[in-house]
SETOR-398084 format. One record per residue (C-alpha): residue number from 1; residue in one letter; x, y, z. Coordinates in nm, 4 decimals, decimal comma, padded with zeros to 6 digits, always signed. Example, Ala and Ser with C-alpha at 12.3 -4.5 7.8 and 13.67 -1.06 7.14 Angstrom:
2
   vexkol   milo          x          y          z
        1      A   +01,2300   -00,4500   +00,7800
        2      S   +01,3670   -00,1060   +00,7140
% end
This chain:
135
   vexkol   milo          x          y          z
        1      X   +09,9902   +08,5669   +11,6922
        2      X   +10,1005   +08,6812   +12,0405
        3      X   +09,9531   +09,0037   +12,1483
        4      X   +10,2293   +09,1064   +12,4018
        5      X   +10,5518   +09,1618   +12,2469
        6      X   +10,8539   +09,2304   +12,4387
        7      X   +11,1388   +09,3746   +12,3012
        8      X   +11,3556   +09,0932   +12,2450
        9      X   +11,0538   +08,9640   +12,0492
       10      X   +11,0892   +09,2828   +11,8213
       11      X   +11,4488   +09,2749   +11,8141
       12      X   +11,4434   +08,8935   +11,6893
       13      X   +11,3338   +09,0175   +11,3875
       14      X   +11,5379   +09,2940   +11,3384
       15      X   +11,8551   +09,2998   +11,1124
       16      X   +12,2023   +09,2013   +11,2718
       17      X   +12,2926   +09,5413   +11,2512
       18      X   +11,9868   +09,7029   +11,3929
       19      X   +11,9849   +09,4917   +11,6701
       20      X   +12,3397   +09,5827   +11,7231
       21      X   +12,2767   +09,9471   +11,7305
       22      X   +11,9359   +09,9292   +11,9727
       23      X   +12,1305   +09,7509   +12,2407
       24      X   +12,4011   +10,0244   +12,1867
       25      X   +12,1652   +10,2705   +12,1788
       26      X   +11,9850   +10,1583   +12,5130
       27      X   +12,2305   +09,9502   +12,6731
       28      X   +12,0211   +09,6335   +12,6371
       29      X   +12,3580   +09,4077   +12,6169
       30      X   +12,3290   +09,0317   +12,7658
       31      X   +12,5622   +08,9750   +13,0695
       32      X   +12,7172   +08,7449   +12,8427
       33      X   +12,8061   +08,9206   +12,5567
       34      X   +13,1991   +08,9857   +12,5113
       35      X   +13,3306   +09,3097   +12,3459
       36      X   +13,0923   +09,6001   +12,4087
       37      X   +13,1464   +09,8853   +12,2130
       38      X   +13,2329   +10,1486   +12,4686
       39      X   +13,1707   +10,4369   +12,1845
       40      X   +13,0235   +10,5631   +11,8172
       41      X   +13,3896   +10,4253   +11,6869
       42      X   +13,3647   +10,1093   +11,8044
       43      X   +13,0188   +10,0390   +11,7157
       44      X   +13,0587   +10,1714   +11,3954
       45      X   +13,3903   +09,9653   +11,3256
       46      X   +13,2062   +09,6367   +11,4679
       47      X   +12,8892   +09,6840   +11,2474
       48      X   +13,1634   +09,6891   +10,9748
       49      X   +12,9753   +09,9893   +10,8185
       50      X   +13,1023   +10,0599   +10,4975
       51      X   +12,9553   +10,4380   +10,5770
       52      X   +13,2314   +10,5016   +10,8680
       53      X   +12,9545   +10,6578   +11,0706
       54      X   +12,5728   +10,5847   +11,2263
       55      X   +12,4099   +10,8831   +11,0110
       56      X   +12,1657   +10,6052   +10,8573
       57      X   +12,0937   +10,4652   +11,1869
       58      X   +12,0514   +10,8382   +11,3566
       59      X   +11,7636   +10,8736   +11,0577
       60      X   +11,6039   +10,5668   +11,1821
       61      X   +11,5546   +10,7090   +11,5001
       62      X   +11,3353   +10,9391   +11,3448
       63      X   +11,0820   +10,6274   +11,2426
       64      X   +10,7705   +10,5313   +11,3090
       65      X   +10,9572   +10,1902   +11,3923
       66      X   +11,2496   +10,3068   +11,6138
       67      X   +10,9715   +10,5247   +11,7886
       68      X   +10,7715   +10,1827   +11,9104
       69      X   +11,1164   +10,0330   +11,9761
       70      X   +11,2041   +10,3329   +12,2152
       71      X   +10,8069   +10,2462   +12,3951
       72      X   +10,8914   +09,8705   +12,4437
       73      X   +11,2466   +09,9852   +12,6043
       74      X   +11,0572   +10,2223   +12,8392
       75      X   +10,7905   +09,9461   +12,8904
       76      X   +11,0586   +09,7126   +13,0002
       77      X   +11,2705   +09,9374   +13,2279
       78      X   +10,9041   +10,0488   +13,3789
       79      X   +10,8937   +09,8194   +13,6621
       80      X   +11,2333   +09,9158   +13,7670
       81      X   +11,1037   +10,2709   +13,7400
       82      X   +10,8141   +10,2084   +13,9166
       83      X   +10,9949   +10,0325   +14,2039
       84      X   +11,2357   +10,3018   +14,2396
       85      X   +10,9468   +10,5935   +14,2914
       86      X   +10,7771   +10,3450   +14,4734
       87      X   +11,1276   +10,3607   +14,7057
       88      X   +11,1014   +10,7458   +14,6923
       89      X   +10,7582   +10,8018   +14,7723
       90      X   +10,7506   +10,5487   +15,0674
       91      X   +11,0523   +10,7196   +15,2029
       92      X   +10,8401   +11,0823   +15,1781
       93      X   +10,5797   +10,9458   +15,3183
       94      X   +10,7769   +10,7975   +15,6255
       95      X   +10,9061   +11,1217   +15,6825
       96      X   +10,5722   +11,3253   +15,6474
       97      X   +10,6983   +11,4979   +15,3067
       98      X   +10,4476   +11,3145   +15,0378
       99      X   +10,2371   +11,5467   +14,8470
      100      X   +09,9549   +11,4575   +14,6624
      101      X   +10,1509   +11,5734   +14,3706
      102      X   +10,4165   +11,3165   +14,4147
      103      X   +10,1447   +11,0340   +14,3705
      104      X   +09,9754   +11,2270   +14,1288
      105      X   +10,3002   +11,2713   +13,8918
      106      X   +10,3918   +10,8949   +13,9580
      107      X   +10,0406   +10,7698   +13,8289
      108      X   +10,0564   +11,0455   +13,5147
      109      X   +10,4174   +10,8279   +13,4402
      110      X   +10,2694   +10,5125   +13,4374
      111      X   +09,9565   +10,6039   +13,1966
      112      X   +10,2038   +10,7557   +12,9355
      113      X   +10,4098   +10,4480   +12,9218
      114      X   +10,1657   +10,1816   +12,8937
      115      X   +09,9505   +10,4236   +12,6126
      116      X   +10,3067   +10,4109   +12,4069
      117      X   +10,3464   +10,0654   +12,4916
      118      X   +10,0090   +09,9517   +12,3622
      119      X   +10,0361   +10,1382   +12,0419
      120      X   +10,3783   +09,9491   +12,0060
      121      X   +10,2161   +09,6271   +12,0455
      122      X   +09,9585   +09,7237   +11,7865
      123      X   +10,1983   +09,8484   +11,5514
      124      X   +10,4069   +09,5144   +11,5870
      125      X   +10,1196   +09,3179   +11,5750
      126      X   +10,0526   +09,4297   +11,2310
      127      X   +10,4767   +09,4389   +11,1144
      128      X   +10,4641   +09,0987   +11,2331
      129      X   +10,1438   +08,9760   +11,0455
      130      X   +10,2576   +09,1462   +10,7206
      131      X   +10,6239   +08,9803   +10,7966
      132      X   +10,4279   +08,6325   +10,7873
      133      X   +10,2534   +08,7171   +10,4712
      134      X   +10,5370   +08,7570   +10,2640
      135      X   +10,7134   +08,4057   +10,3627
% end
């Protein structure tokens, strides 16, 4: 079983509708994909949810799931991240203005992301063994 799961490896095995909602939710939407709900409304009428509202997908937020799915979205958009301080601190330092605390914050960013990032991979690691077990 792979040991490195993105998160269009956990979304794969996600229901229609919860996939729906996490690229809503995070703006994870494929160049290619045609009619983006641009609100709650939208989504909500193109999930066809017989509810009229998201209040059981606001709950999942609240899981021990959605929580791992929130790390791997922060995992992914990390090197973008990075790149941009990267941008900043290079700029501070070519104009004498980098602290120690600038370098110091960046570094404290990147060690909380990859901590939630590798208890998301072990937490999919054993959803995904379990899912595999009951086919």
């Amino acid at each position: 079983m792979n040991e490195n799961y993105t998160i269009y490896d956990v979304m794969r095995q996600l229901s229609a509708k919860r996939r729906m909602y996490v690229k809503y939710r995070f703006n994870l939407w494929h160049p290619k994909d045609t009619n983006i709900p641009k609100n709650e409304a939208e989504l909500v009428k193109r999930m066809k949810l017989k509810s009229g509202n998201l209040d059981y997908f606001k709950t999942w937020e609240q899981s021990e799931d959605f929580k791992h799915i929130t790390a791997l979205v922060l995992q992914s958009k990390q090197a973008g991240d990075l790149e941009a301080m990267y941008n900043k601190a290079k700029q501070r330092v070519m104009s004498d203005n980098a602290t120690t605390k600038d370098i110091e914050m960046m570094v404290k960013i990147q060690t909380i992301i990859e901590q939630a990032h590798k208890q998301a991979q072990n937490y999919y690691t054993y959803v995904f063994e379990e899912y595999e077990d009951d086919e």
